[in-house]
C-alpha positions as a printed NumPy array, in Angstrom:
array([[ 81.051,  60.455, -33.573],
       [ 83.087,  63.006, -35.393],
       [ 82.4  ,  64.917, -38.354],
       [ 85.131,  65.139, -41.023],
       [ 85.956,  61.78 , -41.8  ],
       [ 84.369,  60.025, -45.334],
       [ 85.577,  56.224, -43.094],
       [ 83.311,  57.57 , -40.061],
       [ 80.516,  58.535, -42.903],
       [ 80.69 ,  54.966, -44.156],
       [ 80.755,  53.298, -40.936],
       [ 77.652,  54.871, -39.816],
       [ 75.54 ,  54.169, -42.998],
       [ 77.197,  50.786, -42.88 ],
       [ 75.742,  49.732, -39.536],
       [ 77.075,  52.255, -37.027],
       [ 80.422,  50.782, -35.539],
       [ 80.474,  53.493, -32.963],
       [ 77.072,  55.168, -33.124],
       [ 76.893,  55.373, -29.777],
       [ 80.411,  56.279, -28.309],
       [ 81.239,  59.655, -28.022],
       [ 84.344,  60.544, -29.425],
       [ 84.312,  64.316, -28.216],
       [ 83.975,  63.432, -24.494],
       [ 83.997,  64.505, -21.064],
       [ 82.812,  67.977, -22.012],
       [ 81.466,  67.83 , -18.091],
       [ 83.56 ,  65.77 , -16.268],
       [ 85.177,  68.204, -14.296],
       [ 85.006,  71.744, -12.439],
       [ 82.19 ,  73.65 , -11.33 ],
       [ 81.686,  77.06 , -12.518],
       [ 81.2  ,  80.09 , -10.478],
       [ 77.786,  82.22 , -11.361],
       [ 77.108,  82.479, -14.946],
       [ 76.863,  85.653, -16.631],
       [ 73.056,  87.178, -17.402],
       [ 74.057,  88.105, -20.495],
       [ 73.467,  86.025, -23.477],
       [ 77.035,  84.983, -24.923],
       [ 76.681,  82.85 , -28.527],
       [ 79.527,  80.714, -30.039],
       [ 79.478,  80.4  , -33.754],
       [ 80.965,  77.1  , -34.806],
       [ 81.976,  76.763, -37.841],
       [ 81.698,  73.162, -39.182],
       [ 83.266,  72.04 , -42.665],
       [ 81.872,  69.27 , -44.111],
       [ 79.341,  66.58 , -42.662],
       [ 78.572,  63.184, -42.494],
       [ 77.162,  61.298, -45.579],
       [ 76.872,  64.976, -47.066],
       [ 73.573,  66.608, -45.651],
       [ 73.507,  68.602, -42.912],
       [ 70.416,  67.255, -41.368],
       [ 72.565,  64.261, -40.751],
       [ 75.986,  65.794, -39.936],
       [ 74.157,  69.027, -37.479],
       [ 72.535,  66.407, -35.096],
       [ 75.704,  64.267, -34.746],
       [ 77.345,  67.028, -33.619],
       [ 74.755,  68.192, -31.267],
       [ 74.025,  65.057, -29.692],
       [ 77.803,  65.326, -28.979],
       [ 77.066,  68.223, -26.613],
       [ 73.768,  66.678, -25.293],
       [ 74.204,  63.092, -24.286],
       [ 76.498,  62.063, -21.621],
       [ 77.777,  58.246, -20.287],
       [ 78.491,  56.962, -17.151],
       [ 82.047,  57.246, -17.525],
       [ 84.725,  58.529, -19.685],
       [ 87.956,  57.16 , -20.958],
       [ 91.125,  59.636, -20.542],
       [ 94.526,  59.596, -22.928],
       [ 95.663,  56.775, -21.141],
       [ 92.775,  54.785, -21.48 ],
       [ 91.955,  54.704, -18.2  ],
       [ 88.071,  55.403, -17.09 ],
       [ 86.901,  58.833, -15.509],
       [ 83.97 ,  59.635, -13.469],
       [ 81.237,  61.074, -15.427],
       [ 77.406,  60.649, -14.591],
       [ 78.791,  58.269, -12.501],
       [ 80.329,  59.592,  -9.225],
       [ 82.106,  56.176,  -8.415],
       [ 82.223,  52.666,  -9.377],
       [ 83.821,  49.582,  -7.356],
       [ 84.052,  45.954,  -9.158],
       [ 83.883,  42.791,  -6.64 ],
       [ 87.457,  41.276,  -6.209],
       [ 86.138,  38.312,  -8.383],
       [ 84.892,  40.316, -11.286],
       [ 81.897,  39.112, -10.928],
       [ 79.947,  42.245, -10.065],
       [ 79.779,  46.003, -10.456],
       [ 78.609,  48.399,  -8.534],
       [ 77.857,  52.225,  -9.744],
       [ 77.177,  55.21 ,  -7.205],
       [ 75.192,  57.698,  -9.584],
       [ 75.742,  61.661,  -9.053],
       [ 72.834,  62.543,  -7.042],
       [ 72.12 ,  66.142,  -8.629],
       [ 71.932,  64.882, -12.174],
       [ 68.716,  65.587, -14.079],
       [ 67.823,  65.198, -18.027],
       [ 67.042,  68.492, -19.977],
       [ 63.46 ,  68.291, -19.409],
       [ 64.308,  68.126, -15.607],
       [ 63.407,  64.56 , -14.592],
       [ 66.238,  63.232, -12.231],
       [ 69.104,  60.673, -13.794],
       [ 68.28 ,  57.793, -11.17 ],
       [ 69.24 ,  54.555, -11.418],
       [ 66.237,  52.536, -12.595],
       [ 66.224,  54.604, -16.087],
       [ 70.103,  54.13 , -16.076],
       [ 69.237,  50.478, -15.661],
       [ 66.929,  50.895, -18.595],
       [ 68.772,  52.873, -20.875],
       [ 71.976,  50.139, -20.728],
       [ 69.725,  47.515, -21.301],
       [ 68.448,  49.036, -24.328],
       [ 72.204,  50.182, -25.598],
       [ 74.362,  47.741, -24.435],
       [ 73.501,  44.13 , -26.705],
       [ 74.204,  46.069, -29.989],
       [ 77.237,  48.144, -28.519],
       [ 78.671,  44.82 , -27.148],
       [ 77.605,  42.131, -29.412],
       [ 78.943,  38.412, -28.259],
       [ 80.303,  40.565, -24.619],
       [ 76.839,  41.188, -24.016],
       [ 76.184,  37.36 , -22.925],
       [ 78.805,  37.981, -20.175],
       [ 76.209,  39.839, -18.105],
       [ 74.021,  38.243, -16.209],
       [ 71.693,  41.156, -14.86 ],
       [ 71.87 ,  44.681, -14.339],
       [ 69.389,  46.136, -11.525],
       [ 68.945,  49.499,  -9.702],
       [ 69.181,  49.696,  -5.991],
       [ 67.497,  51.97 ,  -4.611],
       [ 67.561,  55.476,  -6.555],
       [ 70.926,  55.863,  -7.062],
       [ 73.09 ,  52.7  ,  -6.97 ],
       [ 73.07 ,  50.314,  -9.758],
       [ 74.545,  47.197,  -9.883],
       [ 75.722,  44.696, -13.022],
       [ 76.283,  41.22 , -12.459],
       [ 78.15 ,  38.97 , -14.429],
       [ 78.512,  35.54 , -15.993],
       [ 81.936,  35.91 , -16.172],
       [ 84.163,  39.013, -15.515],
       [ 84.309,  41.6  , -18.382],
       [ 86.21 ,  44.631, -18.489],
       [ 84.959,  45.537, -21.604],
       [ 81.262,  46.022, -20.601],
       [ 82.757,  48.575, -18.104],
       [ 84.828,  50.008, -20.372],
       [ 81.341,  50.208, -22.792],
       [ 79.796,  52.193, -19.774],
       [ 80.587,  55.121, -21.906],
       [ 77.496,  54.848, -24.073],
       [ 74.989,  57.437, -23.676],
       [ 72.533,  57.803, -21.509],
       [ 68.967,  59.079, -23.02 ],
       [ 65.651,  59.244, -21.307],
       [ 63.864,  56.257, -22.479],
       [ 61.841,  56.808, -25.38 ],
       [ 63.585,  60.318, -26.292],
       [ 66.603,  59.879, -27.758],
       [ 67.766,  63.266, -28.199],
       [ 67.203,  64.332, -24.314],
       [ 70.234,  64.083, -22.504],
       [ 72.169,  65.637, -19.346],
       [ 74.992,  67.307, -20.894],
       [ 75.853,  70.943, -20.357],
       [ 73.972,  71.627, -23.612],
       [ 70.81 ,  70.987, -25.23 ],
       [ 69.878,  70.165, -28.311],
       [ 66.355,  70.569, -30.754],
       [ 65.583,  68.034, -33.329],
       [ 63.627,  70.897, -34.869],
       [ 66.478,  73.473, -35.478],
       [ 69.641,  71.121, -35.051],
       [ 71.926,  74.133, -36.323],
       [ 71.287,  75.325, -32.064],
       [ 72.323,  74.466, -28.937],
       [ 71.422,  76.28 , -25.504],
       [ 73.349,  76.292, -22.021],
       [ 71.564,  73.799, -19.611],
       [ 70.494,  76.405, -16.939],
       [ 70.08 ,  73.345, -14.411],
       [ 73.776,  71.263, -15.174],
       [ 74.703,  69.685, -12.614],
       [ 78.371,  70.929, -12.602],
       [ 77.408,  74.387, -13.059],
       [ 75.359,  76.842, -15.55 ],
       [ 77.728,  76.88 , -18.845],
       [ 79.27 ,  80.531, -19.427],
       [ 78.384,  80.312, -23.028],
       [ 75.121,  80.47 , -23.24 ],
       [ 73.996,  79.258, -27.04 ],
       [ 75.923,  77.761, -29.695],
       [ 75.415,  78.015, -33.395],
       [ 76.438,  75.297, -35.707],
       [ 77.17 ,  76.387, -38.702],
       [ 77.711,  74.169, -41.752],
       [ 80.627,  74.73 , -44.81 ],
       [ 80.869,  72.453, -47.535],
       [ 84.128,  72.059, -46.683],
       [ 86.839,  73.076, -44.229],
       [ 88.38 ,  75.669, -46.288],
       [ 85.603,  77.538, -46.25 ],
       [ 84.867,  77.757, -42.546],
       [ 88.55 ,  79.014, -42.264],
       [ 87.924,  81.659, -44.44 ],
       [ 85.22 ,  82.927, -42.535],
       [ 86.935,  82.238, -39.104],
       [ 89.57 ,  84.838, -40.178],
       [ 87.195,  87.066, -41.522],
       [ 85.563,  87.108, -38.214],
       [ 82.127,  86.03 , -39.209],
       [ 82.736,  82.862, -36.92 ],
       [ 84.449,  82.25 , -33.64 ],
       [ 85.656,  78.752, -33.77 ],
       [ 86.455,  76.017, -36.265],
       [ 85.221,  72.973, -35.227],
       [ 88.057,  70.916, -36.77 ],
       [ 90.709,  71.969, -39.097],
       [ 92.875,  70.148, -41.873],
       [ 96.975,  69.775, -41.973],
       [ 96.225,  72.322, -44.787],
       [ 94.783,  75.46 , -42.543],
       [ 97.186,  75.037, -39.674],
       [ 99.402,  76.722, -40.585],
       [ 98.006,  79.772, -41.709],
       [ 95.726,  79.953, -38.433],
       [ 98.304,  79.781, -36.517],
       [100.201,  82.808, -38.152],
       [ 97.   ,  84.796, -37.048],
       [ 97.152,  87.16 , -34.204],
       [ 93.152,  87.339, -33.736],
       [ 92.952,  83.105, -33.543],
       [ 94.49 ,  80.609, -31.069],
       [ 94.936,  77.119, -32.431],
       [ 94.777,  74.343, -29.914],
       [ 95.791,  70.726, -31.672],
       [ 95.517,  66.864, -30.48 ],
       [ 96.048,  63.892, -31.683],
       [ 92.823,  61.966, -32.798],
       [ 91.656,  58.559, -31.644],
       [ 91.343,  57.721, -34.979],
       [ 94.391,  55.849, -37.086],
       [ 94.824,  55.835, -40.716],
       [ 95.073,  51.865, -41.846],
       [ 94.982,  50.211, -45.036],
       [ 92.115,  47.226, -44.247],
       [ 92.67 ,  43.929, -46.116],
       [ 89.481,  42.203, -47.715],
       [ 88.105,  39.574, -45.791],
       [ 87.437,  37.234, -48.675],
       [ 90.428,  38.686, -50.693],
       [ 92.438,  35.675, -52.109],
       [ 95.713,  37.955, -51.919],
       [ 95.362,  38.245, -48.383],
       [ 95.566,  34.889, -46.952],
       [ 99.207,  34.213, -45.908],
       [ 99.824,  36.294, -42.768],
       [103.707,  36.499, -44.225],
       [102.068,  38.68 , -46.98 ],
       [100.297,  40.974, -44.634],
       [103.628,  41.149, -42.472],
       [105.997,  42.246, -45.448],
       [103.624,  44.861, -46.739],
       [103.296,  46.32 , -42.871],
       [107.447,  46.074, -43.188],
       [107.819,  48.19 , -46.252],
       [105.658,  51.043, -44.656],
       [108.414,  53.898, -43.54 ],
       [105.485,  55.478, -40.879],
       [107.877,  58.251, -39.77 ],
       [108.183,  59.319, -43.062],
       [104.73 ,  59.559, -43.866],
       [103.841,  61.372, -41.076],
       [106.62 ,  63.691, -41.884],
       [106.176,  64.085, -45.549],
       [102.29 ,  63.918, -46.166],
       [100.907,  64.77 , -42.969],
       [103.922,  67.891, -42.489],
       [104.192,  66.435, -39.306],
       [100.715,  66.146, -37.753],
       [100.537,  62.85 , -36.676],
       [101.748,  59.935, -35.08 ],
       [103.248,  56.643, -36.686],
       [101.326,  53.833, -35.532],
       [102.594,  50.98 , -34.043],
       [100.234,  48.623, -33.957],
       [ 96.509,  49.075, -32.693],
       [ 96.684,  50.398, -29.19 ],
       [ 98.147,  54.134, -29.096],
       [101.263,  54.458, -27.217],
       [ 99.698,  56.785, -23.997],
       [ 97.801,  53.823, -22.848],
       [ 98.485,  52.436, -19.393],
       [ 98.684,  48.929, -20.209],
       [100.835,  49.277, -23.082],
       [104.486,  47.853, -22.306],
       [107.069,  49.86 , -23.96 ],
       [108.948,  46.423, -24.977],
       [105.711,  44.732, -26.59 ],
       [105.479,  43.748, -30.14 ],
       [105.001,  45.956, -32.636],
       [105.322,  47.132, -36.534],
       [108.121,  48.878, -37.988],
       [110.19 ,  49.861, -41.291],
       [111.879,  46.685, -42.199],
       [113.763,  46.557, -45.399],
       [114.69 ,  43.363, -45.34 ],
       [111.28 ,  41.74 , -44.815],
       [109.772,  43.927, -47.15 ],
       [112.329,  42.641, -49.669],
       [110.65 ,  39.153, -49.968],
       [107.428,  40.866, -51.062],
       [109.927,  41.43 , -54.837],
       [109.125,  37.974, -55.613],
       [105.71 ,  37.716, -54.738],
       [104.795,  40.087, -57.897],
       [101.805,  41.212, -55.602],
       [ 99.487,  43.43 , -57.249],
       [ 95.976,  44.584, -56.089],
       [ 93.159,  47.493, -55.767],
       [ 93.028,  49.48 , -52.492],
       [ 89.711,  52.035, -52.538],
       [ 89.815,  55.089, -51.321],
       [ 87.085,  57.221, -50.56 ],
       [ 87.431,  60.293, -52.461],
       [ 88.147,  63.169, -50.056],
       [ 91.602,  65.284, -50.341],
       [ 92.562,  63.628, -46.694],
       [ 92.841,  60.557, -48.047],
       [ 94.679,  60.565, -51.618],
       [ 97.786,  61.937, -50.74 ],
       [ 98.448,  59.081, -48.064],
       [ 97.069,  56.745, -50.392],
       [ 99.658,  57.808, -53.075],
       [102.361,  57.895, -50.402],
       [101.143,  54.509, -49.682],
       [101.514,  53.187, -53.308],
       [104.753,  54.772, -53.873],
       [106.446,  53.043, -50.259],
       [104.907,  49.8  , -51.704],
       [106.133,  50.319, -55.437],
       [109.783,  50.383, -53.661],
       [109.685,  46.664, -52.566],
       [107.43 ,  45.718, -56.161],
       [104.258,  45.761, -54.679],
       [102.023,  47.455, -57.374],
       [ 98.45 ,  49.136, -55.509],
       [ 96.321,  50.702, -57.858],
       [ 94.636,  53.509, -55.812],
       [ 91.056,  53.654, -56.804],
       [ 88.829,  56.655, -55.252],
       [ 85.18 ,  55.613, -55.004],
       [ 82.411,  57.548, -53.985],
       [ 80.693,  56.725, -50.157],
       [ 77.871,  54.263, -52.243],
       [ 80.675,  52.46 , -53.002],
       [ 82.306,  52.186, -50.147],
       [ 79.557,  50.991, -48.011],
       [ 78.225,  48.697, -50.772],
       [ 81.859,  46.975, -51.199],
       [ 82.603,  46.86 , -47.267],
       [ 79.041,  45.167, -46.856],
       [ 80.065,  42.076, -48.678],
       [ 83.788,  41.946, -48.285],
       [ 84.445,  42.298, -51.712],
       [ 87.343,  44.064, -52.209],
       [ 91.214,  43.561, -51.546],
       [ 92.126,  46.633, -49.409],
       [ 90.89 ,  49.884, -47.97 ],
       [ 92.105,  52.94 , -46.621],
       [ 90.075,  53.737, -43.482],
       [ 90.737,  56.031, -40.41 ],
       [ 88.447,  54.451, -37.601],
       [ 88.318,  55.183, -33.821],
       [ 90.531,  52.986, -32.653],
       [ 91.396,  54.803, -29.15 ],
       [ 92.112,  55.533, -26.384],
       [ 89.785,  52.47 , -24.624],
       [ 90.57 ,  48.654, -26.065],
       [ 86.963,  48.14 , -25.937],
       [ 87.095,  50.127, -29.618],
       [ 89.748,  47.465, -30.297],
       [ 87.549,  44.938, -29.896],
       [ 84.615,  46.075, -31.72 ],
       [ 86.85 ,  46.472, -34.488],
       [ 89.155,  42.817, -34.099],
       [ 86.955,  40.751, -32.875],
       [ 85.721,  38.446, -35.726],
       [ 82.298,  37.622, -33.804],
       [ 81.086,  41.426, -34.032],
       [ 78.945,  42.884, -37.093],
       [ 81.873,  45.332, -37.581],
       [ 81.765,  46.696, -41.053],
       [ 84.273,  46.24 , -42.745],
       [ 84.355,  42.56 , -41.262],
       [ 88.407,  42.017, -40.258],
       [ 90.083,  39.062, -41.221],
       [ 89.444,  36.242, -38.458],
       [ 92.546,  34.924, -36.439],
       [ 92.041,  32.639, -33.652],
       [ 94.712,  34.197, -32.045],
       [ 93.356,  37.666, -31.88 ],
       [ 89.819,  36.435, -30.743],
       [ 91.637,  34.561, -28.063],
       [ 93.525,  37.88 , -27.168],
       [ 91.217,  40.118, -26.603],
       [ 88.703,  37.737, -24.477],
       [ 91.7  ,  37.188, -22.283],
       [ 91.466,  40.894, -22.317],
       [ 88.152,  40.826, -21.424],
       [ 88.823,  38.162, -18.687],
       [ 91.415,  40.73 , -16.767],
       [ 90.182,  40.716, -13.153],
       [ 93.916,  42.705, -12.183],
       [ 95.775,  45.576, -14.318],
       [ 98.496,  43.066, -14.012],
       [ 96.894,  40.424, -16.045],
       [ 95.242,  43.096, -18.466],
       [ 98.819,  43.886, -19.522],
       [ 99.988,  40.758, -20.252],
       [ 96.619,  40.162, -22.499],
       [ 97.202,  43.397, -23.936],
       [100.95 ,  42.262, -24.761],
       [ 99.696,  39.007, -25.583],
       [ 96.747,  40.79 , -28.438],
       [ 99.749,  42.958, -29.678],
       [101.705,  40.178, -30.346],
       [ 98.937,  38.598, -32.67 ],
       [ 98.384,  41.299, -34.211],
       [101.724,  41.677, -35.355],
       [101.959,  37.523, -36.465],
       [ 98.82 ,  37.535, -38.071],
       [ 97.649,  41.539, -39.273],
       [ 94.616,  42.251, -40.56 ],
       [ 95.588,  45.883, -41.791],
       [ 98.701,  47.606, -42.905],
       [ 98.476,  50.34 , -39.663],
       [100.042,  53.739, -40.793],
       [ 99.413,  56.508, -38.256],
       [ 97.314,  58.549, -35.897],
       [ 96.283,  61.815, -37.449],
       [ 96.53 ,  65.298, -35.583],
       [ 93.498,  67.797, -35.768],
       [ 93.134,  70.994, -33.998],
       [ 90.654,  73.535, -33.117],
       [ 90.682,  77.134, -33.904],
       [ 89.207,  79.829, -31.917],
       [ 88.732,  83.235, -31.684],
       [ 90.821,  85.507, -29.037],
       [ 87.774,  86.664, -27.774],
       [ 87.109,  83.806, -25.988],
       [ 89.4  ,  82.235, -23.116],
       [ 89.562,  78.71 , -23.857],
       [ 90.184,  76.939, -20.901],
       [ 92.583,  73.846, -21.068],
       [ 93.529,  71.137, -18.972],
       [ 96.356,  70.021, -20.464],
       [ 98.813,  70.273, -23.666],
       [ 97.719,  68.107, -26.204],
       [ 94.162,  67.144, -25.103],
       [ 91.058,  68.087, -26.835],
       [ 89.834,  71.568, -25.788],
       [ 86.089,  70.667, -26.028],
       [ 86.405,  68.3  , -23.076],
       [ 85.566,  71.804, -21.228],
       [ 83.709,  73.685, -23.271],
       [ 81.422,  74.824, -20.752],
       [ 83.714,  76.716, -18.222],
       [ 84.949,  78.653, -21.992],
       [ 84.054,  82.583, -22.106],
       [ 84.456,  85.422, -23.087],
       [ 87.761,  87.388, -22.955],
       [ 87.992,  89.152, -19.901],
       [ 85.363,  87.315, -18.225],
       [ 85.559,  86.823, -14.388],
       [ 85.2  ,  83.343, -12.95 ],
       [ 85.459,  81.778, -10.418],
       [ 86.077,  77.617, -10.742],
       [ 86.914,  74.948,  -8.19 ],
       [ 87.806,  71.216,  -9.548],
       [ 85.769,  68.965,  -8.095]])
């Protein structure tokens, strides 16, 4: 879930493509804190614009961010982290998982996190999340109170990489584990969970509070009438960061920007199209040029820190000679935009790469009724979109495979379905990298989207609060609960 984005506001009114992977992760997965301070210590957050523009939809999100937790975690590199689970071990077959769950683990309300209402809770998650990959399991049963096992049909990495889901007490949604918790009844407020299992959070409430837009929030950040901004825009880093009183802490997103072609779009239908247009796209100069530098040109669907990823696979790049065929094509077509200031100026960057090899792309802003009606039927030739698209394949494949209720619905290619179940399949890392090679390469013969870059955010906080970090680069919240105050004492061992 994230907050900013008008393509993650569409996706969730259009079905929910990620609804229940957490995009801000790991905020406990490592660490225990020494004793927390008596004293009550608040972070203001300030949050600038929300999903599908209310605030009683855009405050929960957020919240349920800092609530819910899943079994495991994916890292950078795409590889999975403990979380709720201590350990996992997968039969040499594939055919069977087993999951040691952290004994000490208990919901908000205190009930234990055993095994039979982990067993539950994927059962309940898991056929939506997984669609067609669900079939591949053939059970999933507790044993005993804290071991669960999954059993399969046929091996399937990417119900284990889907472990990530949250894990609610059945038949309350909103209580959770995580170091925080949340009220449905005043979403704008999260408390410290004095029972967490890693440790009593230093910060001991957090208020959410809502902007209509980023701009604002960073006003008020260096005003000091807030302590952090949740996210900020290419447009406020620069001026944060030339502010003695606030540290600025960026990442790159697991989000991409990508230009989605229409599944029933006539235009679309020769993959040497779809090539040529991906060839006239000069990535490193949009990143440079509309993004100042805050980003990273995409190669192709998998981001580059992934394990698997061979540096020598397939993927797209500037080519001015390919993109010269596209002069006698005389292509012309509509690409909507949902109308947020993010968006245009790649869009128009977009057009005017294109208009160099004669490709005319009317940019069309639409409002987010729009956008969800015309991605619901297909009926349109392109869109710009920025979907989660890392740092697990697993978000690959909700978003490839043609099988899956994915909104917008991609283009179907054999050759990519066929990829990404042999994906799926891997029972070694050494045969998940040459699927992974093997996806790239269709992806780049038959693409369903002109791919353009992954965006850089950051978070801005106060100096009065140590922010502590793991590592340059990687999102700060992942340990938001060992944060506090400036001149604090604490003592922390990893665990």
């Amino acid at each position: 879930m994230r907050l900013q984005s008008p393509a993650a506001r569409f996706l969730v009114a259009a079905g929910g493509a990620f609804g229940a992977i957490f995009v801000i992760v790991a905020t406990a997965r490592c660490g225990r804190a020494g004793p927390a301070s008596p004293v009550t210590t608040t972070l203001r957050m300030g949050v600038g614009g929300l999903p599908q523009q209310t605030q009683q939809a855009g405050l929960p999100a957020l919240a349920g961010n800092l609530a819910l937790e899943g079994l495991v975690v994916p890292y950078e590199d795409g590889r999975l982290r403990p979380w709720l689970a201590e350990s996992w071990k997968t039969s040499a077959d594939g055919l069977s998982v087993s999951i040691s769950l952290r004994q000490n683990a208990k919901f908000h309300d205190g009930n234990a996190v055993t095994a039979p209402v982990v067993a539950d809770a994927l059962k309940q998650n898991l056929p939506k999340l997984l669609g067609p990959a669900f079939n591949n399991i053939r059970e999933i049963v507790a044993k005993g109170d804290w071991q669960l096992n999954i059993e399969f049909n046929k091996p399937s990495r990417f119900v284990i990489e889907a472990l990530e889901t949250a894990i609610q007490e059945p038949g309350r949604p909103d209580v959770g584990s995580g170091p925080y918790t949340s009220s449905s009844a005043k979403p704008s407020e999260l408390l410290a969970n004095q029972d967490y299992y890693l440790g009593r959070p230093n910060i001991t409430r957090i208020e959410l509070i809502p902007y209509a837009n980023v701009r604002a929030a960073w006003a008020e950040l260096l005003r000091g009438n807030i302590d952090m901004l949740y996210e900020t825009t290419i447009e406020a880093l620069d001026s944060l960061q030339a502010s003695s009183d606030v540290a600025v802490y960026s990442y790159v997103r697991h989000y991409q920007y990508m230009i989605v072609f229409g599944s029933r779009s006539a235009l679309f239908k020769s993959p040497d199209i779809r090539r040529e247009l991906n060839a006239a796209i000069n990535r490193e100069a949009l990143v440079k040029e509309v993004l100042n530098g805050h980003g990273v040109p995409s190669t192709g669907p998998v981001q580059r820190s992934h394990w698997a990823l061979d540096p020598k696979a397939p993927q797209f790049g500037f080519d001015p000679q390919l993109a010269a065929r596209l002069r006698s094509r005389h292509l012309k077509f509509t690409c909507l935009v949902p109308a947020d200031s993010v968006y245009e100026p790649i869009a128009l960057a977009v057009k005017q790469q294109l208009a160099a090899a004669a490709v005319d792309m009317e940019v069309k802003e639409v409002p987010q009724e729009q956008v969800v009606h015309e991605t619901a039927n297909g009926e349109f030739d392109a869109l710009l979109v920025d979907p989660v698209s890392g740092p697990s394949l697993f978000r690959s494949y909700r978003h490839w495979y043609s099988k899956m209720t994915f909104k917008p619905h991609p283009l179907e290619s054999e050759r990519i379905d066929a990829a990404l179940l042999q994906i799926d399949r891997a029972t070694s890392d050494n045969e998940y990298r040459v699927a992974v090679t093997s996806f790239l390469q269709a992806m780049v013969d038959d693409p369903p989207a002109i791919f353009l870059a992954w965006g850089e955010r950051a978070r801005a906080v106060s100096r009065k609060f140590d922010v502590v970090t793991e590592e340059k680069g990687r999102d700060i919240l992942i340990n938001l609960r060992l944060w506090r105050p400036a001149g604090m004492q604490q003592a922390v061992s990893r665990n």
